[in-house]
VOPAGU-2260 file (C-alpha; in pm, 1 decimal, decimal comma):
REM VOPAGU-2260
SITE   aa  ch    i         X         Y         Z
SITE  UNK   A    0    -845,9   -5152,4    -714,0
SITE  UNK   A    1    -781,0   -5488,3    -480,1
SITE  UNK   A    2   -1149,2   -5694,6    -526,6
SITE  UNK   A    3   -1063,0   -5700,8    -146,9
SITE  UNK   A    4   -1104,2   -5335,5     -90,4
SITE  UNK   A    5   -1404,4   -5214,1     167,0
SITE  UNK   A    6   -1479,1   -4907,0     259,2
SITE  UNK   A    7   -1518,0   -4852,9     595,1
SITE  UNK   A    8   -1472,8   -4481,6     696,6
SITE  UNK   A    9   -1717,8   -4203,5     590,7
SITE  UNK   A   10   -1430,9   -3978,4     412,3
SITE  UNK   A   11   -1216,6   -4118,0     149,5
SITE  UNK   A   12    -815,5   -4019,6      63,1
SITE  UNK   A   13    -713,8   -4113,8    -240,7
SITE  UNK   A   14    -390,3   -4044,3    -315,7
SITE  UNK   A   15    -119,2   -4146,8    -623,1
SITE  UNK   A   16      80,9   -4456,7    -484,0
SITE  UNK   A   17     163,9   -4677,2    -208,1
SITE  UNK   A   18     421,7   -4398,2     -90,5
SITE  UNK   A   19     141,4   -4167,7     -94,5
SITE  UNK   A   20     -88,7   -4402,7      58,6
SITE  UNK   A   21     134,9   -4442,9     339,6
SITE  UNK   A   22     211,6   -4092,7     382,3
SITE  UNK   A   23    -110,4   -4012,4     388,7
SITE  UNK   A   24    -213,6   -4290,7     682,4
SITE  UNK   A   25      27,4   -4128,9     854,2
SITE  UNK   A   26     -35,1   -3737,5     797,5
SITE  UNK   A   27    -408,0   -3839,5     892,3
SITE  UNK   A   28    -295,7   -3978,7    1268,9
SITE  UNK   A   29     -94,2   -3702,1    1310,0
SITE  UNK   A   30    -416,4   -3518,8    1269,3
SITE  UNK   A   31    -592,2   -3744,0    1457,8
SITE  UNK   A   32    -828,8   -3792,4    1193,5
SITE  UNK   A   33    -750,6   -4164,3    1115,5
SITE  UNK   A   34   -1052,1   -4273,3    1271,2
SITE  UNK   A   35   -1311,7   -4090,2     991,4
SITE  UNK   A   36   -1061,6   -4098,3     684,8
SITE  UNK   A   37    -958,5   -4408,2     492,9
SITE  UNK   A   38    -651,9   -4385,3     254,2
SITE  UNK   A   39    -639,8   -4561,3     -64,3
SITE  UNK   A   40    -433,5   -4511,3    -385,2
SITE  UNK   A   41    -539,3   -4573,7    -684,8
SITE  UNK   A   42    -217,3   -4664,0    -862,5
SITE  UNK   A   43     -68,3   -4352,4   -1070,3
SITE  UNK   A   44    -234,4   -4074,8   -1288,7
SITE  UNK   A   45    -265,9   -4302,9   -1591,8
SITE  UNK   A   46    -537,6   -4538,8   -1368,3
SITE  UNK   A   47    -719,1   -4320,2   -1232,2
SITE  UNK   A   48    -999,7   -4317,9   -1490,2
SITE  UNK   A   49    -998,1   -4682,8   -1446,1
SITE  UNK   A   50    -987,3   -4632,2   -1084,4
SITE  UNK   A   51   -1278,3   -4408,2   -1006,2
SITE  UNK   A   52   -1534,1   -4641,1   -1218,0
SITE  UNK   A   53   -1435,0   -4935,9   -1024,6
SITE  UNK   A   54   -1472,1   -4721,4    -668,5
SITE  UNK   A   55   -1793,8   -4618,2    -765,5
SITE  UNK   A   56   -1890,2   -5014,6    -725,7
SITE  UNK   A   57   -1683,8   -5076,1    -409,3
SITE  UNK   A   58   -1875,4   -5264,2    -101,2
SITE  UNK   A   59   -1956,7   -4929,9     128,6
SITE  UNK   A   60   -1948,5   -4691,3    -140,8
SITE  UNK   A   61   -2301,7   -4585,2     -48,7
SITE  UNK   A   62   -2187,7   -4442,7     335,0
SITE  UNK   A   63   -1923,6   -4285,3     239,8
SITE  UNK   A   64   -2005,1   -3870,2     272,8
SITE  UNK   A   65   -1675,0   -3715,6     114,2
SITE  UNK   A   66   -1406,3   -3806,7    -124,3
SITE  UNK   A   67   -1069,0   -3621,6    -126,0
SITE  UNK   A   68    -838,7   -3681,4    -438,9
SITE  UNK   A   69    -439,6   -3555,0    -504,0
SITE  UNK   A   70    -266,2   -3535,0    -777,5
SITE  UNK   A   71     107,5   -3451,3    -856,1
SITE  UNK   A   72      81,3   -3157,6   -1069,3
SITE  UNK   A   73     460,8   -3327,3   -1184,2
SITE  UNK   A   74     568,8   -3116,5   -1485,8
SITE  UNK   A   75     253,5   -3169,4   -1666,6
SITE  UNK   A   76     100,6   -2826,6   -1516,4
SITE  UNK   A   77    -118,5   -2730,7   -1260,3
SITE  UNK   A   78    -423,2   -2689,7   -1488,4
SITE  UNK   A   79    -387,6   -2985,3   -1702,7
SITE  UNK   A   80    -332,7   -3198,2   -1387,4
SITE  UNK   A   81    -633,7   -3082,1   -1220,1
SITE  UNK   A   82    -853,3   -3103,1   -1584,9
SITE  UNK   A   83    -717,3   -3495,0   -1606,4
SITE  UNK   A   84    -872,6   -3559,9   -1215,5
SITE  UNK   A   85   -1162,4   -3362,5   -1336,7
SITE  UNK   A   86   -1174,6   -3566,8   -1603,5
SITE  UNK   A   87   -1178,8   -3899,3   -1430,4
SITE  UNK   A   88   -1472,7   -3754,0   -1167,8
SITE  UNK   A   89   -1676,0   -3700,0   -1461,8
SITE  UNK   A   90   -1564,2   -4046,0   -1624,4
SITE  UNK   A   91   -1750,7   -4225,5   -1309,8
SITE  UNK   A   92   -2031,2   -3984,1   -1262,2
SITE  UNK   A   93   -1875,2   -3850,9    -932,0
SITE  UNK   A   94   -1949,4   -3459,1    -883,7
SITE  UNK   A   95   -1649,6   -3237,4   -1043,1
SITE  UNK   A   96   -1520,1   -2939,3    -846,3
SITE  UNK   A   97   -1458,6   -2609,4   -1061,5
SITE  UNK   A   98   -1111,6   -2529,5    -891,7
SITE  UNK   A   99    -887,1   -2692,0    -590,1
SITE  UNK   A  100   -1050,8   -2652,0    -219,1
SITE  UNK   A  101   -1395,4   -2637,4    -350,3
SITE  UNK   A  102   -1653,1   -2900,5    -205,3
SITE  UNK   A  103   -1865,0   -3005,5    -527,0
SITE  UNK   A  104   -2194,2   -3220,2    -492,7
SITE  UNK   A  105   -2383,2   -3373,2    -171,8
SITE  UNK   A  106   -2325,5   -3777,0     -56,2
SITE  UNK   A  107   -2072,8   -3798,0    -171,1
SITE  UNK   A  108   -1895,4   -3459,9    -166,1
SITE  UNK   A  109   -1572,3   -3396,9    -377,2
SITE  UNK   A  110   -1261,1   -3211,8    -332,7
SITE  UNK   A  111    -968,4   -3199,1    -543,1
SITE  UNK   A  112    -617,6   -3108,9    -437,6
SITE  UNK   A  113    -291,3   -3081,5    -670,3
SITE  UNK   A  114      36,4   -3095,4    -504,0
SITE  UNK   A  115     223,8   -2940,0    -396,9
SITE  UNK   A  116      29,3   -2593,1    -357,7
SITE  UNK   A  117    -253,3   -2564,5    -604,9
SITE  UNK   A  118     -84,3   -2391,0    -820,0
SITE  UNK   A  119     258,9   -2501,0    -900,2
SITE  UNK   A  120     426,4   -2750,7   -1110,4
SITE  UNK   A  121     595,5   -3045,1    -915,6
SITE  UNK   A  122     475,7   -3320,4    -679,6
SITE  UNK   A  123     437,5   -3454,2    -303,0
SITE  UNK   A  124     849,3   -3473,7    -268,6
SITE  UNK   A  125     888,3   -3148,5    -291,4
SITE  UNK   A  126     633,7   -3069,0      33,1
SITE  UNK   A  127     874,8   -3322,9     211,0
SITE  UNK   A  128    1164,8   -3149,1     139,3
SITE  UNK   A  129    1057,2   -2821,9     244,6
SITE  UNK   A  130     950,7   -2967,0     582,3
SITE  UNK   A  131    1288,5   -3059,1     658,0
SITE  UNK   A  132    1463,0   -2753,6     507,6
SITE  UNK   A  133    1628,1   -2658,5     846,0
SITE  UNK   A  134    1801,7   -3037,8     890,6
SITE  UNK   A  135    2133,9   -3017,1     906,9
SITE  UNK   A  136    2161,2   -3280,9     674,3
SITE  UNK   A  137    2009,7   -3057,5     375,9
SITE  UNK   A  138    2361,1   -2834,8     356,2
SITE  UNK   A  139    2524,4   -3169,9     269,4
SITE  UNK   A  140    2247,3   -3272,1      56,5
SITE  UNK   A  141    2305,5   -2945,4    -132,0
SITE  UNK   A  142    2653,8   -3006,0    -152,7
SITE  UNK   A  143    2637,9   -3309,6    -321,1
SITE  UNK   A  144    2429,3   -3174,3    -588,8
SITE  UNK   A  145    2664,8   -2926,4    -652,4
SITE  UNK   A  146    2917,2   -3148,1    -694,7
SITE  UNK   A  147    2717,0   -3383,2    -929,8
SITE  UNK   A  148    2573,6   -3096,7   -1128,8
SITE  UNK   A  149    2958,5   -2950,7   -1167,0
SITE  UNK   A  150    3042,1   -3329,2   -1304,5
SITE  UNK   A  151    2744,2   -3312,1   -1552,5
SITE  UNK   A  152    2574,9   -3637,2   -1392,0
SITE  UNK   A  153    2193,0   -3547,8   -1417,3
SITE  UNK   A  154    1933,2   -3669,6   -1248,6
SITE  UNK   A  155    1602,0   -3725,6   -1444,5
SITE  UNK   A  156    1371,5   -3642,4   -1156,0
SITE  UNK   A  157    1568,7   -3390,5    -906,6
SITE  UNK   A  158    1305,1   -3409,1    -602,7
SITE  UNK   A  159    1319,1   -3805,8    -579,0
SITE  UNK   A  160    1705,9   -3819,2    -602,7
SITE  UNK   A  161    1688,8   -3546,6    -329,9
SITE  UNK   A  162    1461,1   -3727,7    -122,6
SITE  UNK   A  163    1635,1   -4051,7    -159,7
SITE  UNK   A  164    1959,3   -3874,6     -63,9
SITE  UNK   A  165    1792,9   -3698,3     262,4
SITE  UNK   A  166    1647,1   -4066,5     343,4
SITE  UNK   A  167    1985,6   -4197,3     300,2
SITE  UNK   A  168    2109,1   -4001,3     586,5
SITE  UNK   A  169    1900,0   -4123,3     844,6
SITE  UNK   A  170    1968,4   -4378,9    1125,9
SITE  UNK   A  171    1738,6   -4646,5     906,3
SITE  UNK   A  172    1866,7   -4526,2     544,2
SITE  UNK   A  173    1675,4   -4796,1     345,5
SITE  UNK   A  174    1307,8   -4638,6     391,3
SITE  UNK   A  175    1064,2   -4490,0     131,8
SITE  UNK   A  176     900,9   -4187,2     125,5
SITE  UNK   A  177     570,8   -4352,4     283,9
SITE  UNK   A  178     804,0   -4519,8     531,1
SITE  UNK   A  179     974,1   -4253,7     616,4
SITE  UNK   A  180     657,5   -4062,9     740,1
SITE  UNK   A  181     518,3   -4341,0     929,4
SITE  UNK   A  182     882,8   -4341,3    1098,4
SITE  UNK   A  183     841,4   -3956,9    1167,0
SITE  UNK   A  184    1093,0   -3805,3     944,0
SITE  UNK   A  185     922,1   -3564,5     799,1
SITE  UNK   A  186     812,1   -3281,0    1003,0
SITE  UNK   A  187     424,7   -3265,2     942,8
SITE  UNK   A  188     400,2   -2975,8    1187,0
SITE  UNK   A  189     588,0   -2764,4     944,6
SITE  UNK   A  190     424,7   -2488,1     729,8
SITE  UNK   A  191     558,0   -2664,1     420,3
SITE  UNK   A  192     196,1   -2892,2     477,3
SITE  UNK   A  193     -56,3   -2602,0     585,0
SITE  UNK   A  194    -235,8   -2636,1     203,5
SITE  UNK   A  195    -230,9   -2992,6     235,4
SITE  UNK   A  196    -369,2   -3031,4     621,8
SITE  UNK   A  197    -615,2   -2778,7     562,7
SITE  UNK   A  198    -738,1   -3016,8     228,6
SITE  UNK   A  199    -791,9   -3293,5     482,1
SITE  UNK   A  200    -961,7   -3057,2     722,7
SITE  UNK   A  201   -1221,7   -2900,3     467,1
SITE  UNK   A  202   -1318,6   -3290,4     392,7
SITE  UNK   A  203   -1362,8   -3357,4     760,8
SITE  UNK   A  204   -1551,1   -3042,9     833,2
SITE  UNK   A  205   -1750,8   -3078,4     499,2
SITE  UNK   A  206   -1953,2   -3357,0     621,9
SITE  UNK   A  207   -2011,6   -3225,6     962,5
SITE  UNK   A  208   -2342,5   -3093,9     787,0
SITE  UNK   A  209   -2433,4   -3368,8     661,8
SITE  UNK   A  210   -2694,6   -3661,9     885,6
């Protein structure tokens, strides 16, 4: 975590990377929730034990009232995904949820969410992709693949190549994933984001109770 960081905002977001950190920020205004939920990320699954002891010490930790974290559950698994944020809760003394959606402890609260759907291998991308399944630019998309997969050239991760390729048809081809939701080009309104706006909604409504 920057030495610079402050937190400001009652609800925290943490979330993987800068792409999610940016997608995030944006998701949030959509919502029009920006103005209770700051977005950090805390730099990839392998930091985040590292992460949450430093937050715990971060100017402002004191007012915050809830803390929201996702995860990729990538092809690591749903469970051992959600045991390894678990794991870093417990690391920094931070209340530890016994399953995705549930609210766990009191100032700060805790909720822990595992993309994409709580239960499923595979990762933020894949939400993104769904959300745009009805672009006429995915029947290309799939096309290509096709013809890569009948040439035997591989891809090591399928949903970034996939993204990158949707990304590269746009009027602006040279954005990132967080870019390209601050630019609008994924649809949030989509069902392909209902488990992930309701996360963000159970945080803001969880400290509603609270003085």
């Amino acid at each position: 975590m920057a030495r610079t960081t402050i937190l400001t905002k009652p609800i925290i977001l943490l979330g993987e990377g800068k792409d999610e950190e940016l997608f995030l920020r944006a998701l949030i205004e959509y919502m029009g929730l920006d103005e209770y939920i700051q977005v950090l990320e805390y730099g990839g699954k392998n930091r985040l034990h590292q992460f949450m002891r430093a937050f715990v010490n971060t100017t402002g930790f004191k007012n915050v009232k809830a803390i929201g974290i996702t995860r990729d559950a990538d092809d690591d698994g749903f469970e051992n995904a959600f045991k390894s944020v678990r794991s870093a809760l417990a690391s920094a003394n931070l209340p530890t949820p016994e399953r995705p959606f549930e609210v766990a402890g009191n100032k700060p609260k805790v909720a822990i969410m595992i993309l994409p759907d709580n239960s499923s291998n595979g990762k933020l991308e894949d939400l993104c992709l769904e959300s745009v399944k009805n672009d006429p630019a995915i029947e290309c998309i799939n096309s290509f693949f096709q013809c890569l997969s009948e040439n035997k050239i591989e891809q090591r991760d399928k949903s970034k190549a996939r993204v990158h390729a949707f990304l590269a048809t746009r009027y602006e081809p040279d954005k990132r994933l967080g870019e390209a939701a601050k630019a609008g080009y994924w649809n949030f309104g989509s069902p392909a984001f209902n488990e992930l706006r309701g996360f963000i909604r159970l945080l803001s409504e969880s400290t509603k109770t609270m003085d």
